[in-house]
N, C-alpha and C positions, 0 to 999 in steps of 0.2 A: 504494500500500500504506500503511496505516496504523499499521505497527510493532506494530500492539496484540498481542505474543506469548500475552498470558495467553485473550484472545478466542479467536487462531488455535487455540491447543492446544486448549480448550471443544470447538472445530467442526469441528475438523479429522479425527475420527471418522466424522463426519455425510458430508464432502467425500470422503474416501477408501473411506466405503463405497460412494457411489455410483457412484465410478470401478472400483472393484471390480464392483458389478453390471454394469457397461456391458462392461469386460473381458469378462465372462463369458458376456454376453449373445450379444458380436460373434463372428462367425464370419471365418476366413482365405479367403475366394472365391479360386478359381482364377487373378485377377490379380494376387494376393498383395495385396491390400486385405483390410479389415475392412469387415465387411458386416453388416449387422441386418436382420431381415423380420420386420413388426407391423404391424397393423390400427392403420393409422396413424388412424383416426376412423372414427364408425360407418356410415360407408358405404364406406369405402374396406378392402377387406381385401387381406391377402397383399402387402404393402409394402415393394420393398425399399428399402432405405437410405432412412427417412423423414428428412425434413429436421427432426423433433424431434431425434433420434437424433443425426444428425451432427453436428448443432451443439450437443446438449448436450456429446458426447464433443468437439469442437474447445474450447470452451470449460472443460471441467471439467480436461480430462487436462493441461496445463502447470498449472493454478493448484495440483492438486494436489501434482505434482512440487515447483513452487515452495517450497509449505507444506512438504513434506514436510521437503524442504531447510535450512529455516530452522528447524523443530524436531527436524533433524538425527534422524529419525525412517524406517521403514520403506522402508528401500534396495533391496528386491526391487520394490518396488509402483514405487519410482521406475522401475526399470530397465525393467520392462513399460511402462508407461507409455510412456518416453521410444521404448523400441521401438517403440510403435501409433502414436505420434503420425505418423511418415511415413505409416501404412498406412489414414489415415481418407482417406475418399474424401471429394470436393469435392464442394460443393453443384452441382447441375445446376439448368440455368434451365427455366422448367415448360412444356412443350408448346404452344404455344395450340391451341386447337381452337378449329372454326368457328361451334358458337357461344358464342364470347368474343367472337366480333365484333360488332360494332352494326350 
């Protein structure tokens, strides 16, 4: 972290709305995980949990809590957050199929 408070506060609008759209996006599946379904590229439709997805939300949802934190700012966003954070699902390794093989 670079301390820079006057930066974080600038962008920290920017950070929070996206974690807010991704909140809103995910859905609670039946394993009590958070789940996303998107046309993850244009051949691939009806996708669930694309690996953009999860890993922008592993990535986005602590830095923002962090931010939030330190400019002592929007405590309910933190709270959701901190709640999804167990409930993102883990990246899965990708199938191979036969012909991936050489």
């Amino acid at each position: 972290m670079t301390d820079d408070v006057a930066f974080l506060s600038t962008n920290y609008p920017v950070m929070s709305g996206a974690a807010r759209f991704l909140l809103a996006y995910a859905t609670t599946g039946a394993d009590g995980m958070l789940h996303t379904t998107a046309n993850a590229h244009e051949t691939q439709w009806n996708v669930t949990d694309p690996v953009t997805d999860i890993l922008a939300m592993q990535a986005l949802f602590p830095v923002v809590v962090q931010a939030a934190q330190v400019l002592n700012v929007d405590a309910a966003l933190v709270s959701q957050l901190d709640a999804a954070i167990p409930k993102l699902p883990r990246c899965r390794a990708p199938t191979p199929r036969p012909s991936d093989s050489c």
